[in-house]
N, C-alpha and C positions, 0 to 999 in steps of 0.2 A: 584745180583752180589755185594760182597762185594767192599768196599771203594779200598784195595790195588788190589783188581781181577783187576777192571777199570782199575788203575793208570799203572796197569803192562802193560794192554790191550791197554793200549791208547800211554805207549811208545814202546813196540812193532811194535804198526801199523805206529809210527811216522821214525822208524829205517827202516821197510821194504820200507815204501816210499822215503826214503835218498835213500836207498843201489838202486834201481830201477832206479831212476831219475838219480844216477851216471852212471850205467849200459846202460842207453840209451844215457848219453851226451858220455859218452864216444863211443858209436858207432856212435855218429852222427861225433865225432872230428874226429875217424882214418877214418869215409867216408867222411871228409872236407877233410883233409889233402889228402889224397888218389887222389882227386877230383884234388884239386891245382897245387899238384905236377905229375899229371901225363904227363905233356910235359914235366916234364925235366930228366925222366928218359932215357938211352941213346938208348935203342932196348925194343922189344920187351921181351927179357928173363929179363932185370931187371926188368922190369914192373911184369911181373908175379914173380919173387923173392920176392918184395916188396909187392906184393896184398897177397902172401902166407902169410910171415912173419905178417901183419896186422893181418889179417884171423887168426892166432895161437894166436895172444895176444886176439884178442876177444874172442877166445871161451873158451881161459884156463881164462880171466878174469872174464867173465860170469858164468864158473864152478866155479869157487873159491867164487863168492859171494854168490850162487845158494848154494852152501854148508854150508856158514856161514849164510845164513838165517835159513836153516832145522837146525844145531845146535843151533842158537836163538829159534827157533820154542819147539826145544826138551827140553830145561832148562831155557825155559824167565821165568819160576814163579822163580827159584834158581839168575838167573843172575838180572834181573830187583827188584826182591827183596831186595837183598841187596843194589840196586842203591839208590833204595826209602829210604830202612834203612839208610843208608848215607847221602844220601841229607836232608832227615826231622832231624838226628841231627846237619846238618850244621847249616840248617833254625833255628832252636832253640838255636844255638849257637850266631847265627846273630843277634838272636830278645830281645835277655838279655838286 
């Protein structure tokens, strides 16, 4: 494996592990929130308005990342390429 294959490979693996660990904190926080606030909604049908509405932001949040990982997946040598090309002329800009 060449030198830029890794570099690409190793910030891919570092983005999917970001985009993940957001994906779970965030379902731990609308199942915190959910948790806290469930005495203070007024009946029975707010609660369930409220656990639907949660329920719709997870799962269209979930999609949206779930999608933008398979587009990373399909063009990480194109996108992470140019990062690297970017970043290594900064670093040589920096190191003058």
């Amino acid at each position: 494996m060449s030198e830029l294959s890794s570099r690409i490979e190793s910030m891919h693996r570092r983005d999917v592990t970001v985009a993940w660990a957001f994906v779970i904190g965030l379902w731990l926080a609308i199942g915190f929130v959910a948790w806290a606030t469930w005495s203070l909604a007024p009946n029975p049908t707010a609660r369930l308005v409220l656990l639907t509405g949660g329920t719709i932001v997870l799962i269209f949040n979930t999609a949206a990342i779930m999608a933008m990982l398979r587009h990373y997946r399909e063009d990480r040598d194109f996108m992470y390429g140019l990062d690297i090309k970017f970043l290594d002329a900064a670093r040589a800009l920096k190191n003058r």
